[in-house]
N, C-alpha and C positions, 0 to 999 in steps of 0.2 A: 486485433481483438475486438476491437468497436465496433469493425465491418461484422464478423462474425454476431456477436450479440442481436447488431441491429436488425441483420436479416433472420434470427429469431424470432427476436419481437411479431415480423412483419409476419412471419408464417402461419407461427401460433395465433397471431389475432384473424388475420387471413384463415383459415381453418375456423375456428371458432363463428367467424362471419355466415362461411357457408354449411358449416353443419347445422348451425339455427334459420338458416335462411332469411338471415337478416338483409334489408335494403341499402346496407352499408357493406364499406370494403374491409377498413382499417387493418389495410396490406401496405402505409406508408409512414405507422407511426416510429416504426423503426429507424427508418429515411430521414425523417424529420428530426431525432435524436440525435444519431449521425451525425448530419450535415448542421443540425445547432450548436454543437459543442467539439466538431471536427474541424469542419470545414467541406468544401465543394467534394472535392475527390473521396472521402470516407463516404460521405452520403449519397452520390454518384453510384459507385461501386456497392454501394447497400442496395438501391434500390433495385440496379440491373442484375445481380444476382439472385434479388427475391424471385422477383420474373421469370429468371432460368430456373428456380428450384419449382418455384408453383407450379409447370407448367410440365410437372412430371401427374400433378394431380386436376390440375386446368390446362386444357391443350389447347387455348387461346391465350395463356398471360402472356408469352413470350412475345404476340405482337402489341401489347399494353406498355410495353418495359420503356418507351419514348417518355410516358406521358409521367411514370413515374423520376425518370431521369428526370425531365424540366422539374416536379416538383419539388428535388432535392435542388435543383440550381436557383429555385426561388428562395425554398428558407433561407438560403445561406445569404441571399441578397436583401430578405426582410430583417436577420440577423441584424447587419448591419447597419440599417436604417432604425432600428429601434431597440435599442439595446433594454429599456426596458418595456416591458410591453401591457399593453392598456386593455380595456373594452375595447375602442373604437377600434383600433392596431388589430385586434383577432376579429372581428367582424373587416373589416376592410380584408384580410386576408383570406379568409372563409371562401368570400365573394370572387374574388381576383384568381386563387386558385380552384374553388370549384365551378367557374363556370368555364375557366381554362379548360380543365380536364375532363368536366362534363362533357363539354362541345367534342371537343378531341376525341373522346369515348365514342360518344354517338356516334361522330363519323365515320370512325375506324369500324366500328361494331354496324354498320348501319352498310358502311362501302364493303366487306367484307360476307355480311353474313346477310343481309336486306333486315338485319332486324337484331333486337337489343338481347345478348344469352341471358340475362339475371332474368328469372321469371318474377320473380319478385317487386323488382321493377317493372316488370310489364303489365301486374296487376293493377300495379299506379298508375301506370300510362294510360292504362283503360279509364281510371276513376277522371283523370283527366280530362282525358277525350270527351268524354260524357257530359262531364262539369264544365267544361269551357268551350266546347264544340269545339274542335280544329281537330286538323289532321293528323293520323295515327303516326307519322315523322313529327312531327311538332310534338305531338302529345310524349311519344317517346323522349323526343330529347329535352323537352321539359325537366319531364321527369330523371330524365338523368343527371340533368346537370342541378337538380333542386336535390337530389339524392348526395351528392358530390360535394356542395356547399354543406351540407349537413356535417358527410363524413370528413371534410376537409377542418371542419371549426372545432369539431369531436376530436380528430386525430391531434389538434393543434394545442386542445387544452391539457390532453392524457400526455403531449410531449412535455408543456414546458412543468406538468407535475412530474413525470420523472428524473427532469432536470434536476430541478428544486430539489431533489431527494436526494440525488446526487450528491457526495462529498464535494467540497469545493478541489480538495487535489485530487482527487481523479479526474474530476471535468480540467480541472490546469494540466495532468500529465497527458490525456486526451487530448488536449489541444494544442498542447509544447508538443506533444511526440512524433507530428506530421515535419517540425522542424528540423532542419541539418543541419544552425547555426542556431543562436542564441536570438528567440523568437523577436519579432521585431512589432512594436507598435504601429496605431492606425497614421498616429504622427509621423514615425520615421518611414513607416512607407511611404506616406504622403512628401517627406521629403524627397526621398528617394526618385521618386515620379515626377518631380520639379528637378531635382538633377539632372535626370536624365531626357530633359523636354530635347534637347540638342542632337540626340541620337536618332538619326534616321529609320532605322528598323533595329528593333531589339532583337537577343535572342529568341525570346518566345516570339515573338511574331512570325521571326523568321522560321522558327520551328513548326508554327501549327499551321502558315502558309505551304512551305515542304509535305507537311505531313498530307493536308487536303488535298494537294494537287497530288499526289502519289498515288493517295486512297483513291481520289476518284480516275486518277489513269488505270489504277489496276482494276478497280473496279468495270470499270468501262470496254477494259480488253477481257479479262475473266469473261464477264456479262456477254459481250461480243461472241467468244469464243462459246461459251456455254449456250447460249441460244441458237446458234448456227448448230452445234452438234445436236442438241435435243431437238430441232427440226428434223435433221437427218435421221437420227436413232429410229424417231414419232412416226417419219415416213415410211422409211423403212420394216419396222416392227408394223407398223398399223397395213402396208401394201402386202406382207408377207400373210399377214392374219386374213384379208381380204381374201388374197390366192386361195389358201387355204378351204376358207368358206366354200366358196363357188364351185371348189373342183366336191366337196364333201355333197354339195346341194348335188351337183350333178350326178354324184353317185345315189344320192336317195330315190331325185324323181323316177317317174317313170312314165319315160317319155314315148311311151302308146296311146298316156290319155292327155297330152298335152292342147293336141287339137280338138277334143272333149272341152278341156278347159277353157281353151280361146273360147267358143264358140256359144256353149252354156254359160260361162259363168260359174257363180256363185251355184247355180243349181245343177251344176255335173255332181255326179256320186261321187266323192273323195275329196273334194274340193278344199272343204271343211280342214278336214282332216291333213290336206297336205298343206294349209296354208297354216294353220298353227303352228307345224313341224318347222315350219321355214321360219315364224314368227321367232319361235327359240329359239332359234339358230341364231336370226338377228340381234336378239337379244342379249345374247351371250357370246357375240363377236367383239372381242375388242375394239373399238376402233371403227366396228364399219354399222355408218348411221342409218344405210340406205340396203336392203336387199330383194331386186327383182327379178321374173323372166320375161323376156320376152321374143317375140317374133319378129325377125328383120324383115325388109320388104324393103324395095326401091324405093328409097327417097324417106323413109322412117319406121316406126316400129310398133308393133302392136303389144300391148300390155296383157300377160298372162297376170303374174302377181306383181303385188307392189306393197310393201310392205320399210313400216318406218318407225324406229327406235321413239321418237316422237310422236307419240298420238295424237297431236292439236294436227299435225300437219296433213292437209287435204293428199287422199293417194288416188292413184289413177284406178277406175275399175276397168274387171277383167273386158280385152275385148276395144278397152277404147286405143285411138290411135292417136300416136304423137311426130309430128315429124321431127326428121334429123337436124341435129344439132349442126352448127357451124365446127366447133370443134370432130365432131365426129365425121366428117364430109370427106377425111382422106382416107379415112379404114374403111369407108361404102365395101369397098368390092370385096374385103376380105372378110367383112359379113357376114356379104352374099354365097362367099365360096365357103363358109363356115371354118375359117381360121382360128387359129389363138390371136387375140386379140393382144398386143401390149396397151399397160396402165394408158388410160388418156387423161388429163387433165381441162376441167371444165371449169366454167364461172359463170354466175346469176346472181340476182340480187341479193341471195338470202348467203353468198360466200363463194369460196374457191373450194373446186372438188376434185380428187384422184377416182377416175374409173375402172376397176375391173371388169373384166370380160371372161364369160370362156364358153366355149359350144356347147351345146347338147346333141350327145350321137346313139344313132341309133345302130346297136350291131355296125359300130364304124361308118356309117354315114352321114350326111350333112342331113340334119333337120331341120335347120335354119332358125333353132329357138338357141338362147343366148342366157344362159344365170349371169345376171351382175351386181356388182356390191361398189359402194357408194362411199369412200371416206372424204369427212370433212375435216379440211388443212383449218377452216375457221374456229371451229372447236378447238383443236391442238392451237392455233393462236389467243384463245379464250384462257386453256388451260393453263400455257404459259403466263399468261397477264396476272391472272389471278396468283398463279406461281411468284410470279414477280415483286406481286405486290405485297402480300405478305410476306416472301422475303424482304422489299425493301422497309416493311416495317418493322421490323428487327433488325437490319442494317444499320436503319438511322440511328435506333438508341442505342448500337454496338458504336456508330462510326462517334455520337456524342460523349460515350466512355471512354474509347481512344483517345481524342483531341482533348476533355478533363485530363488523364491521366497523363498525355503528355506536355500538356498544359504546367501539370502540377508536379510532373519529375522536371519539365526546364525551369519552373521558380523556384523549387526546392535544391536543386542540384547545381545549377550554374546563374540564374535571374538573381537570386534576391542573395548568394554566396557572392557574387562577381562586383556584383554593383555595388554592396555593402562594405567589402573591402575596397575598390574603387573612390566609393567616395572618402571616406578614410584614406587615404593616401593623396587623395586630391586636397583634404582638411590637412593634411602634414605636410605636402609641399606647398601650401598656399600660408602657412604658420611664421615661413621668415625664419628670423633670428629669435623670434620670443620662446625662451628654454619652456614657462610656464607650460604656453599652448601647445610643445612638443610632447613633452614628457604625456600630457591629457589624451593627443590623440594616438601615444604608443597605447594607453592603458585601453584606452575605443577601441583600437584595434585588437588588443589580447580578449574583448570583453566578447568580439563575435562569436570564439568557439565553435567555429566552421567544420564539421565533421564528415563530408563527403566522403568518405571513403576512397577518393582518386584524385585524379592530376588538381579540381580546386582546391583539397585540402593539403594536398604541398604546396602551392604556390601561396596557402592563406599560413601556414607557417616560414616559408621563406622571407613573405614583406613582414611576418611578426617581429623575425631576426633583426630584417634590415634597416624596420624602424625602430628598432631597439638600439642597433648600433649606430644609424646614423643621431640617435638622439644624442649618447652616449659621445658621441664624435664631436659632435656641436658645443656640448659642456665641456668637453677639454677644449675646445678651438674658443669656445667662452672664457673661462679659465685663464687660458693662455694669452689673448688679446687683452683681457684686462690688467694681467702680469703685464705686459708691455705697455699698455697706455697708463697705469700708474707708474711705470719707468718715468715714460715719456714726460707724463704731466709734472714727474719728479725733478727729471732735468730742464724742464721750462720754467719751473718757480723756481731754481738754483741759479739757472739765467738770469732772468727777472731780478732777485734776492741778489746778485752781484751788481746789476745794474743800480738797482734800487741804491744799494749802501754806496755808490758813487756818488750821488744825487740828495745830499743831506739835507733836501727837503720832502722828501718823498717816505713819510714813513707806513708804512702798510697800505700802499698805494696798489701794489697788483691785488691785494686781497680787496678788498674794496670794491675798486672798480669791475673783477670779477663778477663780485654781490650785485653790484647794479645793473651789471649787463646781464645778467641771469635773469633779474626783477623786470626788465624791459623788456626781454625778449619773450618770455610768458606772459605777461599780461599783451604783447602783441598779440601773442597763438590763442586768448581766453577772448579778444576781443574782435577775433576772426580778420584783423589790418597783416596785409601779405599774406593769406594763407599759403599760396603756391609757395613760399619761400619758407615760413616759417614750420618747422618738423622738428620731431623731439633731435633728428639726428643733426640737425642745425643750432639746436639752440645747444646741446653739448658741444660739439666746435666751436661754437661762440666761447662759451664759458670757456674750453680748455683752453681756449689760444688767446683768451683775452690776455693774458700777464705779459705777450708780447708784444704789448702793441706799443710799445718805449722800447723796442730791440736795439733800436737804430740811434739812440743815445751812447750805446758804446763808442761812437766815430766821434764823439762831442768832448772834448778836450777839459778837463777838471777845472782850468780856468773863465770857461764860458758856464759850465754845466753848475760850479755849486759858488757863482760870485753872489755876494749876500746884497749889493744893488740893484738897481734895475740897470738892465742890458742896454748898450748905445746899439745903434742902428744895424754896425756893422755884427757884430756879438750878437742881434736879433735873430739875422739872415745867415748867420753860421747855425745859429740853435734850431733855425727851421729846416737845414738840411735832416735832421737827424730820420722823417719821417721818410724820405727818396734811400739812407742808407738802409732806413729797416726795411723800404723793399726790396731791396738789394740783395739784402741778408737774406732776408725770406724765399726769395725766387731761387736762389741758391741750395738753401734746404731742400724746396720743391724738388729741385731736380736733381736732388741727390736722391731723397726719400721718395719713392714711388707708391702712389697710392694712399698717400694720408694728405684728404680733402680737407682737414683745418687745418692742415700747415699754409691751406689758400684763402682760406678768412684770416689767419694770421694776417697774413701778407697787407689783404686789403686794408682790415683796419694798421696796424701798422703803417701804412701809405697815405691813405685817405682820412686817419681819425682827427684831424685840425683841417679838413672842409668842411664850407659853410654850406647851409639849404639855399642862400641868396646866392652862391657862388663867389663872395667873396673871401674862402680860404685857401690855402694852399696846402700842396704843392702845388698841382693841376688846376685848380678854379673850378673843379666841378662845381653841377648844382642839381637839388631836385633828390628825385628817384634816380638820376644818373650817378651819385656817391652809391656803392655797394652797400647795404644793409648793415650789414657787421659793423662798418664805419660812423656809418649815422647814430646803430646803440651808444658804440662807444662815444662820441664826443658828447653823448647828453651824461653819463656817467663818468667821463676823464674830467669834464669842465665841475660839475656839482663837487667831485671828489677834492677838485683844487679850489674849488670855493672855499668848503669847509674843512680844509687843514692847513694847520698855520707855516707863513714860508718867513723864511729868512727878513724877507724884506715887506713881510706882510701880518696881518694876523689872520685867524681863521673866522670865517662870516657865519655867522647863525644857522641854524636850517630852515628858520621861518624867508630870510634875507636872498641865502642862496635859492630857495627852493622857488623865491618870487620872480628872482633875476632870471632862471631858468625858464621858467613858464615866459616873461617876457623875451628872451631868445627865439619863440616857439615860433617858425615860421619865418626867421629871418638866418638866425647860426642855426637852430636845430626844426628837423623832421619833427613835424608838430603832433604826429600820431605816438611817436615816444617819448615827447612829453608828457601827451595825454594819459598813457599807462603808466606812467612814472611818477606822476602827479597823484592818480587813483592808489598806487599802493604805498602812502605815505608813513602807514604800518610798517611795511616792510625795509622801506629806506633808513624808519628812524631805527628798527632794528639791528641794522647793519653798521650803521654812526654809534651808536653805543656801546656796538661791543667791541671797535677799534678806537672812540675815542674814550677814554675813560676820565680824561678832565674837561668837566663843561666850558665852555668862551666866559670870560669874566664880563663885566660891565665895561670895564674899558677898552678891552678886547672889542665888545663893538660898537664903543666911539669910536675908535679908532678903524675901524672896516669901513664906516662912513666915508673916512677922507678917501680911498681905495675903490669907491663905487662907479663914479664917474670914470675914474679912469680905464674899468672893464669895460666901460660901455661900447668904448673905440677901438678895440682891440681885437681881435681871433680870439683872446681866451682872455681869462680874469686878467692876465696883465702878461709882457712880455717873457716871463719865465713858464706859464703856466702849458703844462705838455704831457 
């Protein structure tokens, strides 16, 4: 409906132009509407249709119709460089496109006709010429393209007023309704085009390279084939017309006074008379540029008449003598014998020629005088060109409609439908596990609204489905995982909680030390120490499998595990197996349970959580970054935890006391980087001490941890039970 309106506009103003004989066009205000509140292809199609329709009342606009095409493919590109528009903006525009189309104008008006049709304009041209001295080509296309910038800055202000006037949702339904998807911003195109940097040739590319090589094969064999046959037709029809002449000439003259004519001239009685008859003749010969008689004679020919469609061109008078031509040197004798001649073809500098022949008889005799008529093949190559070229300029601003439109059926139809579900599916499988960003990019994708009418809009409903139900799949397989790992986590603190209540010094020990190995291993990830290691899905492994990392206590006999002394040597190195059983236990689990990766941080701290950084703990003596990570949290969280709760054979140490003793560990028992974040959230730790110890250490509680200090110092852990 837009296309329609706009080439209204352009008509109506166009008409009004030339019935006042104005020096303006304003045949592109139309175009310019269009293509500013369409897009490329509405105002494309606006303009080359103006062209077609004018040109039932201008039988030149149809070779104009280039110039107004590019003019719609500029607004739409000023469009979007300046969304809103200035003084300086319509003056820069004015200039840019009228001296575009001025120049372009001239040319075409100038290559086609030697000279500008608007008279109106040529008045100007004169005023010029005059006014500035230069030459009547200059002066013309001055004037044209100073006429151009005019109507171009005119056309440009009368557009954006009838914009402005414009409802704002008509100019939005206008401009959504070229859409077959849910119209996409300058941003998300702009993404889309960064997406797709990776792609070798796109569809459109691919399309509009097909389409021009196609166009121009068929054009080129059409072309081929067409000029070969209109040579033929041209020869043809123009040799048959020639024949024709000469036998019609032969019947007129009267060849009694022929030899009158040779001889006199111009001043034989009839001369006159018969050389006019033959002059209309020629003139009104299709085809034939050239009509003469003459008299054959050995070796060339003497000229009766001679006569030429072109009057600038010098003719031979009666009487004078030419000799024979190099082409005519094999027909001598049949001349001489006064034969039919067939056509001969000749060449001089002024072109290539077909000659007809045919005798002149007297009562059936040879007279030896000869009518011939003269067609030029260079003119039929003249005619064609000039054929040519005004077709080709209609051509080009049909062949520039084609490739827009196809242009704008492959973005609209499969480019920006393909891609945009594309990326969308590329943002769903690149989403993981996170429900949030699935659920997001089902609603992205329902939000396209892809309406093609074919095979894209099923397959943009099929991935709607399928990212609906794989989202849908995912929350249950969510669901259901986390049903399982609350099992899990349920029967590991039951473990733990069994374990625990053997070891009557250990009271809320898995819970705890959970709290600190969570606190350690976050401020590791906050403080960027192990990144490559540390990951949300590492630090929940951590936490879930911390409670067993005392598994391996179950092998430890009730009289080593809860005697309310300190342990002799031998009772030491029985309690230090417990950490080789929990790997034992653990590897076992492993390889029953396939596929649960903290059942293998279990394992290690369970193994490794009573190694030192100096390598002097056991089991192993590792040292360093050689102790697994899991391990290292835990022994800065198992040791603080048994710092500060009271054992059998001990009392519990302050948090100021433990927290000092810890930091002096840093670098000899403990990984000094979790200390260092364990140190920083001392918020956090006291939060966790409070809410499982709920009666503070007395005063004599710690004199009494004094006597107890030294003796940590010597040891793997606060003292020989500590685990």
């Amino acid at each position: 409906m837009s296309i329609v309106v706009g080439v209204c506009i352009n008509i109506m103003l166009s008409a009004f132009a030339i019935y006042f004989k104005l020096p303006l066009y304003l045949n592109t205000i139309g175009t310019m509407c269009t293509a500013w509140i369409g897009g490329i292809f509405p105002g494309v199609m606006t303009a080359f249709f103006t062209n077609l329709i004018c040109e039932f009342y201008s039988y030149d606009a149809l070779y104009f119709s280039l110039i107004n095409v590019l003019t719609a493919i500029y607004v739409v590109y000023f469009r979007k460089k300046h969304e809103k528009v200035s003084v300086g903006d319509m003056v820069i525009f004015s200039l840019v496109s009228g001296f575009s189309c001025g120049l372009m104008g001239s040319l075409i008006e100038l290559f086609l006709y030697r000279n500008i049709s608007n008279y109106t304009i040529l008045g100007i041209a004169d005023h010029f010429r005059l006014l500035l001295d230069i030459s009547p080509v200059m002066s013309l296309s001055f004037a044209n393209i100073s006429m151009h910038i005019i109507d171009k800055g005119l056309s440009l202000v009368i557009t954006l007023f009838i914009i402005r006037a414009i409802p704002n949702d008509i100019v939005r339904s206008i401009r959504d309704g070229v859409w077959r998807q849910r119209p996409l911003s300058e941003e998300e195109l702009k993404d889309l085009r960064n997406w797709g940097r990776d792609i070798r040739l796109s569809s459109r590319t691919r399309m509009t390279f097909v389409l021009i090589g196609l166009s121009t094969a068929l054009l080129f064999i059409v072309g081929s084939i067409g000029v070969n046959l209109f040579f033929k037709e041209a020869k043809t029809e123009r040799t048959e017309t020639a024949q024709r002449t000469v036998k019609i000439v032969a019947e007129v003259l009267d060849t009694d006074r022929l030899e009158e004519y040779l001889t006199k001239g111009r001043a034989a009685d009839g001369y006159a008379e018969t050389e006019e008859i033959l002059r209309h003749v020629c003139v009104n010969a299709y085809g034939v540029e050239k009509l003469r008689v003459v008299k054959v004679m050995e070796g060339g020919a003497y000229f009766v008449f001679d006569l030429d469609k072109n009057s600038e061109t010098e003719q031979h008078e009666p009487g004078s003598y030419v000799p024979i031509k190099e082409e005519f040197k094999p027909y001598n004798d049949d001349f001489l014998m006064g034969n039919e001649i067939e056509p001969i073809q000749s060449r001089d500098d002024s072109g290539v020629f077909l000659n007809i022949y045919y005798p002149l008889r007297n009562k059936g005799e040879n007279t030896g005088y000869y009518v011939g008529a003269e067609i030029s093949f260079t003119t039929v190559a003249m005619i064609l060109l000039r054929f040519l070229n005004k077709m080709g300029l209609i051509l080009v601003g049909f062949f520039v409609l084609i490739i827009v439109f196809v242009t704008w059926m492959t973005d609209m139809y499969v480019e920006y439908p393909i891609s945009s579900l594309a990326r969308c599916v590329d943002r769903f499988a690149s989403a993981g596990y996170d429900q949030e960003t699935l659920d997001e990019n089902v609603m992205t994708v329902r939000k396209l609204g892809i309406h093609t009418g074919d095979e894209v809009e099923k397959l943009y409903h099929a991935v709607c489905q399928m990212t609906l139900n794989q989202a849908e799949q995912m929350r249950n397989v969510r669901r259901l995982s986390e049903s399982t790992a609350q099992m899990q986590d349920g029967i590991i603190i039951t473990m733990a909680n069994m374990l625990e209540n053997r070891d009557s010094d250990t009271g809320a020990h898995i819970q705890k030390t959970a709290a600190y190995v969570k606190i350690i291993a976050e401020g590791l990830r906050r403080k960027g120490y192990y990144a490559e290691k540390i990951t949300p899905r590492f630090i929940s492994e951590v936490v879930r499998s911390a409670p067993l990392h005392d598994v391996g206590k179950i092998s430890i006999t009730d009289r080593v595990l809860n005697k309310p002394g300190k342990l002799t040597d031998e009772e030491y190195e029985i309690m230090k197996t417990h950490t080789i059983a929990g790997k034992k236990i653990m590897e076992t689990a492993i390889s029953t349970v396939h596929g649960e990766s903290y059942l293998r941080e279990a394992r290690n701290m369970a193994a490794y959580h009573h190694e030192r950084w100096d390598g002097k703990g056991y089991p192993e003596g590792l040292h360093g970054e050689g102790i697994p990570l899991s391990a290292r949290i835990m022994a800065v969280a198992d040791v603080f935890d048994a710092l500060t709760s009271p054992r059998v054979y001990k009392p519990a140490f302050t948090i100021e006391k433990a927290l000092r003793m810890v930091e002096e560990g840093a670098g000899t028992q403990f990984d000094p980087k979790c200390v260092e974040v364990f140190m920083e959230a001392l918020s956090e730790v006291e939060a966790v001490f409070e809410r499982y110890n709920a009666n503070h250490i007395s005063s004599f509680e710690d004199r009494m941890s004094e006597e107890y200090e030294d003796e940590f110092a010597v040891v793997s852990g606060p003292d020989q039970k500590i685990g």
